[in-house]
Each structure stands twice: as C-alpha cells, then as structure tokens.
C-alpha positions as a Markdown table, in Angstrom:
| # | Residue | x | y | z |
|---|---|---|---|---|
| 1 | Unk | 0.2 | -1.7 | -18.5 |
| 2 | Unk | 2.1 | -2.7 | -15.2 |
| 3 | Unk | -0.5 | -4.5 | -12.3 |
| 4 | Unk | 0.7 | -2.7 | -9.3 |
| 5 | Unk | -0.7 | -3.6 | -5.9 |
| 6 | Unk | -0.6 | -0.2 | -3.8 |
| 7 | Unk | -1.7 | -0.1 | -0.1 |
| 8 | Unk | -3.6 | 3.0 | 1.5 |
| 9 | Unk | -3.8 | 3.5 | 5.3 |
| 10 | Unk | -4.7 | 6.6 | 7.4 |
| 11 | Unk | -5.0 | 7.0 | 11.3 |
| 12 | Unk | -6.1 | 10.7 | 11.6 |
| 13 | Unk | -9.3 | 12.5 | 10.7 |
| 14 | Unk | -11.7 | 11.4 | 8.4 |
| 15 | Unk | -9.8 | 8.1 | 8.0 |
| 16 | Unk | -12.3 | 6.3 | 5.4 |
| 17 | Unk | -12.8 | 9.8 | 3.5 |
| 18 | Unk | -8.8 | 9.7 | 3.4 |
| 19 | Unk | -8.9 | 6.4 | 1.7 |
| 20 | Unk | -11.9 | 7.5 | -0.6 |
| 21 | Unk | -10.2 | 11.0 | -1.8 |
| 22 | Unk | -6.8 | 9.0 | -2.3 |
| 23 | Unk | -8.7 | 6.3 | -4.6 |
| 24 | Unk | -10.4 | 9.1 | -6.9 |
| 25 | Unk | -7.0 | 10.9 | -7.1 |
| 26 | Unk | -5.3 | 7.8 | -8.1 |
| 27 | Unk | -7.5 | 7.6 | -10.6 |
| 28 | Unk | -7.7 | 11.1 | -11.9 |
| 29 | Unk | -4.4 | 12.7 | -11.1 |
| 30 | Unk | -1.8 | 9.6 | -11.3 |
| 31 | Unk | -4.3 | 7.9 | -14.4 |
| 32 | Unk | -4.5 | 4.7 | -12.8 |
| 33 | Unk | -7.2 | 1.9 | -13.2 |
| 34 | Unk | -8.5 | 0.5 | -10.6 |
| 35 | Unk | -9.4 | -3.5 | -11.0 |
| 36 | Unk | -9.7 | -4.9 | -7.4 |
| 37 | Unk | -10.1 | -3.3 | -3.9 |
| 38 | Unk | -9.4 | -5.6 | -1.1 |
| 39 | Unk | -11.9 | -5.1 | 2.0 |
| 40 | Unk | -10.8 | -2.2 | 4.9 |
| 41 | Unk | -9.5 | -3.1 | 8.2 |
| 42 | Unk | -8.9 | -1.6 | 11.4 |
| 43 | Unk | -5.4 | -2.6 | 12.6 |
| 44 | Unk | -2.7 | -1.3 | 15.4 |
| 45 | Unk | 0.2 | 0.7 | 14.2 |
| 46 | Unk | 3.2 | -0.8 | 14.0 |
| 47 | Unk | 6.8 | 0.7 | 15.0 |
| 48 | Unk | 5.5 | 4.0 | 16.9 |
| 49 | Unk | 2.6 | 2.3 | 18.5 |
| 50 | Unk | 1.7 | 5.5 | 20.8 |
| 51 | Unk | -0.8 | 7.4 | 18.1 |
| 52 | Unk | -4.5 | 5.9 | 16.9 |
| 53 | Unk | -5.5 | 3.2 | 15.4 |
| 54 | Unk | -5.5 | 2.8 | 11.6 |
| 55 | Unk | -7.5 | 1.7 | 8.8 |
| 56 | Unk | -5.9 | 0.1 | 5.6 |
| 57 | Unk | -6.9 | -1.2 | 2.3 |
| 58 | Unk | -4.9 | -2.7 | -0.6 |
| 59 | Unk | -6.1 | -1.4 | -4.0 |
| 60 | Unk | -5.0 | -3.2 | -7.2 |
| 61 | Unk | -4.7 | -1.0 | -10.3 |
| 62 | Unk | -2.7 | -0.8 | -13.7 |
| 63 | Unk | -0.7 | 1.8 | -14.9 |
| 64 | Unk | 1.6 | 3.2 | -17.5 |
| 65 | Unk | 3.7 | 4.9 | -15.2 |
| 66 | Unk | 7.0 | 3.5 | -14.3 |
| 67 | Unk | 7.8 | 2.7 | -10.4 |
| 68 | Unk | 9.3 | 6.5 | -9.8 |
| 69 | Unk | 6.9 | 8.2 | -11.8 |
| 70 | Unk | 4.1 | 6.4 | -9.7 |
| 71 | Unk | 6.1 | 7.0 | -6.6 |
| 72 | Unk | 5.9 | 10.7 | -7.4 |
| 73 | Unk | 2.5 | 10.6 | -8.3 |
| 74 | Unk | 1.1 | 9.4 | -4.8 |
| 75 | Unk | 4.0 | 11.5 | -3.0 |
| 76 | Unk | 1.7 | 14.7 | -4.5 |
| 77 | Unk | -1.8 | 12.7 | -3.7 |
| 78 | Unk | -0.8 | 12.2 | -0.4 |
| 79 | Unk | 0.6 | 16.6 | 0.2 |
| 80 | Unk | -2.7 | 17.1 | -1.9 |
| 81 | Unk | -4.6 | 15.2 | 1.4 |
| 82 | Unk | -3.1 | 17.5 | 3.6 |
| 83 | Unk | -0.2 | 14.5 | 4.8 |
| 84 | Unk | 2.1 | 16.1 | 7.1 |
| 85 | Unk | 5.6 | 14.9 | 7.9 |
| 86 | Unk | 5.7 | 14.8 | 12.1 |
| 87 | Unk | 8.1 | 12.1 | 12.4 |
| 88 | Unk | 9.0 | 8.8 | 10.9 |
| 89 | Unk | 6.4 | 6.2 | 11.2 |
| 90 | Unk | 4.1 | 8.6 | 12.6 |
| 91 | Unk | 0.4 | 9.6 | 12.9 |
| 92 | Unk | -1.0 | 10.2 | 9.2 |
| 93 | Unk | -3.8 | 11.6 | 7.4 |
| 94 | Unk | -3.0 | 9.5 | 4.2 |
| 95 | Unk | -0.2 | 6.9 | 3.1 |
| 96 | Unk | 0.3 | 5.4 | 0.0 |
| 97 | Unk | 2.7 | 2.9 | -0.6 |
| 98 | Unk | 3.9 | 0.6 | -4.0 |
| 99 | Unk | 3.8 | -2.6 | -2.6 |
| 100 | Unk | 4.3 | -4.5 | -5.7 |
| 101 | Unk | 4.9 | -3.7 | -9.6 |
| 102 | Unk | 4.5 | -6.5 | -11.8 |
| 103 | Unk | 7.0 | -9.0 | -10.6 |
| 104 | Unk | 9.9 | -6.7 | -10.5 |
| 105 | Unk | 12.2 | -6.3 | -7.9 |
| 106 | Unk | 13.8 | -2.7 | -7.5 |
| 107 | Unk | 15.8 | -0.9 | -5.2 |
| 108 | Unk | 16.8 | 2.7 | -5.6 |
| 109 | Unk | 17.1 | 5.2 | -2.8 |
| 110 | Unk | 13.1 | 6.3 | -3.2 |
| 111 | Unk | 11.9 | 3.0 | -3.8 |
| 112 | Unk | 12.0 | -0.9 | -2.9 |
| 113 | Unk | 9.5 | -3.0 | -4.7 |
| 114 | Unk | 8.1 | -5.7 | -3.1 |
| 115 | Unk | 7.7 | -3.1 | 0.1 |
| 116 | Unk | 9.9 | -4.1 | 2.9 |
| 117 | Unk | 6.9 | -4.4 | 5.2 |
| 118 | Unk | 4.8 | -7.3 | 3.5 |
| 119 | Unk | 5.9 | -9.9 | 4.8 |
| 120 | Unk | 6.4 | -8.3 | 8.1 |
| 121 | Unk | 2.6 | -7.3 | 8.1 |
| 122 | Unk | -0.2 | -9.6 | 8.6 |
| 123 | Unk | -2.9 | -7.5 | 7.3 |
| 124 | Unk | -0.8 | -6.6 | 4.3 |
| 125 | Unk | -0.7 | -10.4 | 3.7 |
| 126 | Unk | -4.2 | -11.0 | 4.3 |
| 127 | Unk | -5.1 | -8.1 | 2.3 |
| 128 | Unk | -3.4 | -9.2 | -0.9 |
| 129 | Unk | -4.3 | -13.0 | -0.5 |
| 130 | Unk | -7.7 | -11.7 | -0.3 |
| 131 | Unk | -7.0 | -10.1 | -4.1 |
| 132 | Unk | -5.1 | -13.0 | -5.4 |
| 133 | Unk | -4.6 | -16.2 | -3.2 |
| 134 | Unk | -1.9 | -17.2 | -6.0 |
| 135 | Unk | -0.3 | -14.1 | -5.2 |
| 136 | Unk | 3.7 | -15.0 | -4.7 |
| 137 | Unk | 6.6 | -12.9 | -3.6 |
| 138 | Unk | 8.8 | -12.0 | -6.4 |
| 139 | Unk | 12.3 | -12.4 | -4.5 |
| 140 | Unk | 11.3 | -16.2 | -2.5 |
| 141 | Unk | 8.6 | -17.2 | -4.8 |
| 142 | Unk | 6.8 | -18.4 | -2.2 |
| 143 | Unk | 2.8 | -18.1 | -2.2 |
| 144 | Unk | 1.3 | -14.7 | 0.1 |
| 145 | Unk | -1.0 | -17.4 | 1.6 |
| 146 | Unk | 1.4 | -19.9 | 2.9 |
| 147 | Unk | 3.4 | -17.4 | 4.1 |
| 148 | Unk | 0.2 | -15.9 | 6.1 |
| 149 | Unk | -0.5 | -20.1 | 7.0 |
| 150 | Unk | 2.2 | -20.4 | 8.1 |
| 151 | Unk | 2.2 | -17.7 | 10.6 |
| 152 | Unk | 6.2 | -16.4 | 9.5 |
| 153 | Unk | 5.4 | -12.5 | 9.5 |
C-alpha cells in the first residue's frame, strides 16, 4: 500500500460539506484508507485572488492505486461534486490534489508528485507538519518544518 498525502480545498457552497462528501468518496469510490486528517483552515486564494475565501484540509490515506489511477479517481470525485471548470485557478466547489506518494518523484503531463505548490504554500506546509513533523521533501530532503521555520515559502 502507497501512504499518499492528498489535499482538499473548496471556496464555493457548502465548503465543509465539500470536504466531507470528498472524504467518504475517497473512501468508497477510489478505495482509500484514511489514517490521519490534518485540522481545516480558512486561507486566501492564491494566484486569482478575486473569488472567496477557502477552506483546506490535508488527508493522509493508503492506497493500492498507482499515481494516475488515483489521479483519475479524484478527477471523477471531484465532477461527481458538481466541480466545474470556469477558468484556471478559479472559484471551486471541490479540489483534490496528490501532494505526495510515497517518496516518489514523478512527472508526466497529468501529474507531478510532490505537487508544485507545497513549498510555495504555507498552509500546505503547516498542514502536513501538523501530520508528520518528520515529514521531508523527496527532491531536497529537507524537513516540511524547517522549511515552514524558516519562513522560505
């Protein structure tokens, strides 16, 4: 089983029953485990920052699916929710994204594992810390938490 740390965020709507119907489906339709859920914060958006506020969570599950499998999985949770494409970085109801699998490192035209935005994000950093403080990036091997100490996101 792969440990894959997966982060949910919605801006529109019901945003907490977004993040609740997205955890169940994970579950049920994409047969993953759930072992740790870090808390739920309320944070600006990034990139477009003209559309509301969002909430986020990092879950931590394990799975049998490979990377794209997953992918796909949580493309069809997310159109299952009701996501609609406006524009990129957009408003959303629901957005699940692979932040980390294992300790790989991938790139395909889907996919990059770890997600380009976690060490641009705060509140991705704080959120995984707060799962595993040992946590450490797979490409510079440097601890989650002395990244987020040190302030370089």
């Amino acid at each position: 089983m792969a440990l894959v740390y997966t982060g949910l965020g919605s801006n529109l709507g019901n945003r907490a029953g977004y993040i609740a119907q997205a955890k169940d489906l994970i579950v049920s339709d994409a047969g993953a485990i759930i072992i740790a859920e870090s808390s739920i914060s309320e944070t600006m958006p990034v990139d477009y920052v003209d559309q509301p506020l969002f909430i986020n969570q990092i879950i931590k599950i394990e799975t049998d699916a490979d990377p794209e499998t997953l992918l796909k999985s949580f493309k069809k949770i997310e159109k299952k929710l009701g996501r609609k494409k406006r524009f990129f970085k957009g408003p959303r109801e629901i957005d699940i994204d692979i932040l980390l699998y294992d300790s790989i490192v991938y790139n395909s035209k889907n996919l990059v594992i770890p997600h380009e935005g976690i060490l641009k994000r705060g509140f991705i950093l704080e959120h995984l810390v707060e799962l595993d403080p040992e946590l450490e990036d797979p490409v510079t091997h440097k601890k989650y938490r002395e990244v987020l100490n040190n302030g370089c996101y």
